[in-house]
Steps between C-alpha positions, in 0.01 A plus 500: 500500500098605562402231781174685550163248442304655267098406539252502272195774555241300624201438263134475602556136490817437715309760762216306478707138549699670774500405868348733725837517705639633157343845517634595858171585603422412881241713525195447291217719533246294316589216803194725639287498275456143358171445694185661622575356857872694512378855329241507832733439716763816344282690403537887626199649451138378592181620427213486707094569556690751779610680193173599328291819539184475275374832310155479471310773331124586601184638361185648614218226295246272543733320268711223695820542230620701215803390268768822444592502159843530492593214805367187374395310778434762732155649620334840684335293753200649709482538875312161541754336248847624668387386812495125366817615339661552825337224640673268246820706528491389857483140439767519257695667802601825339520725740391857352246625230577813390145700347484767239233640399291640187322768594164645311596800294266657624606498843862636399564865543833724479590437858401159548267569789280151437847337672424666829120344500464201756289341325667523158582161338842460612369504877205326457686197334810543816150430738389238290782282508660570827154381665511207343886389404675679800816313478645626155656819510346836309781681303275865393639732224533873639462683186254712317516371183201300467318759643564832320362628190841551310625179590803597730650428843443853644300796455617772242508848441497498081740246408697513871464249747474662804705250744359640870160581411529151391634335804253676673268286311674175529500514885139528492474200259735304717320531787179399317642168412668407810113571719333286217797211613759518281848370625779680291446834343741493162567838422493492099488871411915574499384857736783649668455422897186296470638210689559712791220690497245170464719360766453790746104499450464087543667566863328785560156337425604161732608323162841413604496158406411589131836434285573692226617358186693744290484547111899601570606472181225529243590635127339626231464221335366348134354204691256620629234535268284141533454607878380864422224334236422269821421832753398696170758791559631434115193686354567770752866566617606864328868510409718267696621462831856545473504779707479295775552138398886435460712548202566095380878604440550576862614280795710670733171687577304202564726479793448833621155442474468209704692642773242813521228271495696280764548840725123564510399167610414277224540097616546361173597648176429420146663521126239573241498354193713160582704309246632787304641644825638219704801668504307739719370239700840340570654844572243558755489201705840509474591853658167504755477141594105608534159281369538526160237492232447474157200589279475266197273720351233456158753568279686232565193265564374594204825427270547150657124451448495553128845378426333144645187559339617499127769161624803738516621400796378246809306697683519338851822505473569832427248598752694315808873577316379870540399486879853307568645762357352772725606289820864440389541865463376517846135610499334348818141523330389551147142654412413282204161453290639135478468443914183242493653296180861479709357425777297209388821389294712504802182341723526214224897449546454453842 
């Protein structure tokens, strides 16, 4: 004789009418998450004003602003103008502005010699706002790029980039920024031995306490475009910079480039572009234990920007989704177009 009891397969409505005790469950995740009050207190990962470097670009006018095309929202700002900018960054208590520039055509040239000129925009601005912000920090690009005719990192010989000849150059242009005042140099130009090389002269001219900021991991990327319409490299770059930029399949070699760059004396390093490689990010932090930074570059702004701008998606909340993101994969800092509107969003949350 069968004496087994045979039960019916629940249906939606006997799971429905069941006691809790009936599903065996002691644990119950969403316990949690009922409340705003209880997801504060478990939540892992916070985001701060701490968090934000702003990326300001700058122009030589009598005009105070200029929108760039393809970043809604964002502006060239003159001298006069990015000082106020930094100013308000300050209140805001982000703690770094990070300047590009768009250099004059006419003062480009193959070897990007208007980068070496005290008095070129770049160094002028550095002055401008250090004498009258001098708490927030000055992170300054080391590359040629805005500067050179063709619209690369380096100088070339036909269509090779000549790496030393170039480092040569960037040592020069690194010690240029740090006598105008700025606080990090940020090697972006992917040069073999650059790091070391800017970190040898900075000592050697009593510039010791200048960090250095490393574009470790930096690839030749699709999403970059918006920002080279912002310095006006896009009507000038020849061919591409693959040569130098890395390969976006590889990152076992992101590793071995942050450990060169580590070797040579950068304090900080950085992944360039950011959400399509916080894999990268995580593996670096991860194996270094190092500051840790992320570039959310115009690409990216630009994509969340227009998604929000024809109602595809919420656009605040994609923007501060997208910065939790970064720190949960471990980025200490993330250089963002979005720093001022996060920082007044997190000023307003208390």
């Amino acid at each position: 004789m069968d004496n087994r009891i045979v039960r019916p397969f629940p249906t939606p409505q006997m799971r429905q009418d069941a006691p809790s005790a009936s599903l065996g469950l002691t644990r119950r995740l969403r316990r949690n998450r009922k409340a705003e009050w209880s997801r504060r207190l478990v939540r892992e990962t916070r985001l701060t004003t701490d968090d934000l470097i702003w990326p300001l670009f700058l122009m030589d006018s009598s005009e105070a602003r200029t929108p760039v095309a393809w970043m809604p929202g964002v502006e060239r700002l003159n001298i006069e103008e990015a000082v106020r900018q930094s100013v308000h960054a300050a209140s805001l208590g982000i703690p770094a502005i990070a300047p590009f520039p768009f250099v004059d055509k006419a003062l480009r040239d193959p070897t990007g010699s208007e980068a070496l000129n005290a008095r070129n925009l770049m160094c002028r601005a550095v002055r401008a706002i250090k004498a009258e912000v001098p708490q927030i920090g000055i992170i300054c690009d080391a590359a040629l790029d805005p500067y050179t005719s063709h619209g690369h990192d380096g100088v070339m010989d036909g269509e090779r980039i000549l790496n030393d000849a170039s480092v040569h150059i960037l040592v020069q242009q690194a010690l240029a920024l740090a006598d105008a005042g700025a606080d990090v140099i940020a090697p972006s130009d992917m040069m073999d031995g650059r790091v070391g090389a800017i970190r040898a002269a900075l000592d050697a001219a009593g510039q010791e306490d200048v960090q250095i900021m490393a574009y470790a991991a930096k690839y030749a990327s699709a999403f970059y475009g918006p920002f080279r319409d912002a310095i006006g490299t896009n009507a000038t770059l020849v061919g591409d910079k693959r040569t130098y930029q890395m390969d976006p399949a590889n990152s076992d070699e992101a590793i071995a480039e942050v450990a060169l760059d580590l070797e040579e004396g950068a304090d900080m390093v950085m992944i360039k572009p950011g959400l399509p490689y916080l894999d990268i990010v995580a593996r670096v932090k991860d194996h270094f234990r190092v500051p840790t930074f992320a570039y959310q570059v115009s690409g990216e702004y630009a994509m969340i920007m227009a998604a929000a701008g024809n109602g595809w998606l919420d656009g605040d909340r994609a923007m501060m989704e997208s910065l939790m993101a970064f720190k949960r994969a471990g980025a200490d800092g993330v250089l963002t177009y979005f720093a001022p509107k996060v920082a007044q969003a997190l000023k307003a949350m208390g």
